[in-house]
C-alpha positions as CSV (number, residue, x, y, z in Angstrom):
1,X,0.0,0.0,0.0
2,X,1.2,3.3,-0.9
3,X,1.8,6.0,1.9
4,X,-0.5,8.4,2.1
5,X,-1.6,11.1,4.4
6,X,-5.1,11.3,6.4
7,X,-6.2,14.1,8.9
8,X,-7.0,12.5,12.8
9,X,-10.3,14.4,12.6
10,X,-9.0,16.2,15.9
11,X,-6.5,18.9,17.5
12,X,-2.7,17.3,18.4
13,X,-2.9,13.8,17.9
14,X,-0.6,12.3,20.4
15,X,-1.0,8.5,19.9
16,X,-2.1,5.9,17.0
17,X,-2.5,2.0,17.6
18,X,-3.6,-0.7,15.3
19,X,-6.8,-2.4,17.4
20,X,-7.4,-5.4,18.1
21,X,-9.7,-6.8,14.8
22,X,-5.8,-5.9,13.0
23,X,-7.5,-3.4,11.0
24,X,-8.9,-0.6,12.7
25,X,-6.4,2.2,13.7
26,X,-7.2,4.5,16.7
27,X,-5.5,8.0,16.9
28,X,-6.0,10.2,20.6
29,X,-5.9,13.6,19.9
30,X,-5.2,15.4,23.4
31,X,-6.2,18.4,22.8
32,X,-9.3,17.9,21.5
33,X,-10.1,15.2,23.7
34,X,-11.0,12.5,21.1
35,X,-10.4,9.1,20.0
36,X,-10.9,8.7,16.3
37,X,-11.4,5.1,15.2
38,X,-10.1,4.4,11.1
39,X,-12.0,1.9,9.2
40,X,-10.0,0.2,6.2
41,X,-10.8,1.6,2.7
42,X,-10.1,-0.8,0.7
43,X,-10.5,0.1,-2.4
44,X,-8.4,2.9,-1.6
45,X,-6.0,1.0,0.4
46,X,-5.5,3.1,2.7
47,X,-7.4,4.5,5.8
48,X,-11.1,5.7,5.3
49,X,-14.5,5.5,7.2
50,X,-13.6,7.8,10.4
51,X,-15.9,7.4,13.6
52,X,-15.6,9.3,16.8
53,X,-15.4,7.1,19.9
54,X,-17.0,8.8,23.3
55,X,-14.9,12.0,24.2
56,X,-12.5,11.9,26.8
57,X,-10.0,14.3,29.0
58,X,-7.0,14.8,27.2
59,X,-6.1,11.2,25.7
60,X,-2.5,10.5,25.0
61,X,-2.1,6.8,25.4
62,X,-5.1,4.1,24.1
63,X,-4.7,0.2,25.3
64,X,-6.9,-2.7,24.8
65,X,-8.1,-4.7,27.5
66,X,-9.2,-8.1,27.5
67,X,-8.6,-9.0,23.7
């Protein structure tokens, strides 16, 4: 897949993670207290369908539990 750029949807995003499904990718942006979740374009290849996850204080770190 080719690199490509793709806006966090939020204000200084601190941290990304792949989640758990090995698809997904989460960003926290801490300033705008957010957790955007990434859905795979795929035919695109590359990142696409953005959903917000509940807001939150200032995220800078995001780990799954329990998977």
């Amino acid at each position: 897949m080719p690199a490509s750029w793709t806006g966090t949807g939020g204000i200084h995003p601190r941290f990304i993670v792949l989640g758990p499904d090995g698809e997904s990718i989460f960003a926290a942006n801490e300033k705008s207290g957010t957790i955007q979740r990434f859905g795979p374009d795929r035919s695109a290849g590359s990142p696409g369908i953005r959903e917000e996850v509940p807001r939150t204080d200032s995220p800078v770190c995001i780990v799954f539990v329990g998977f």
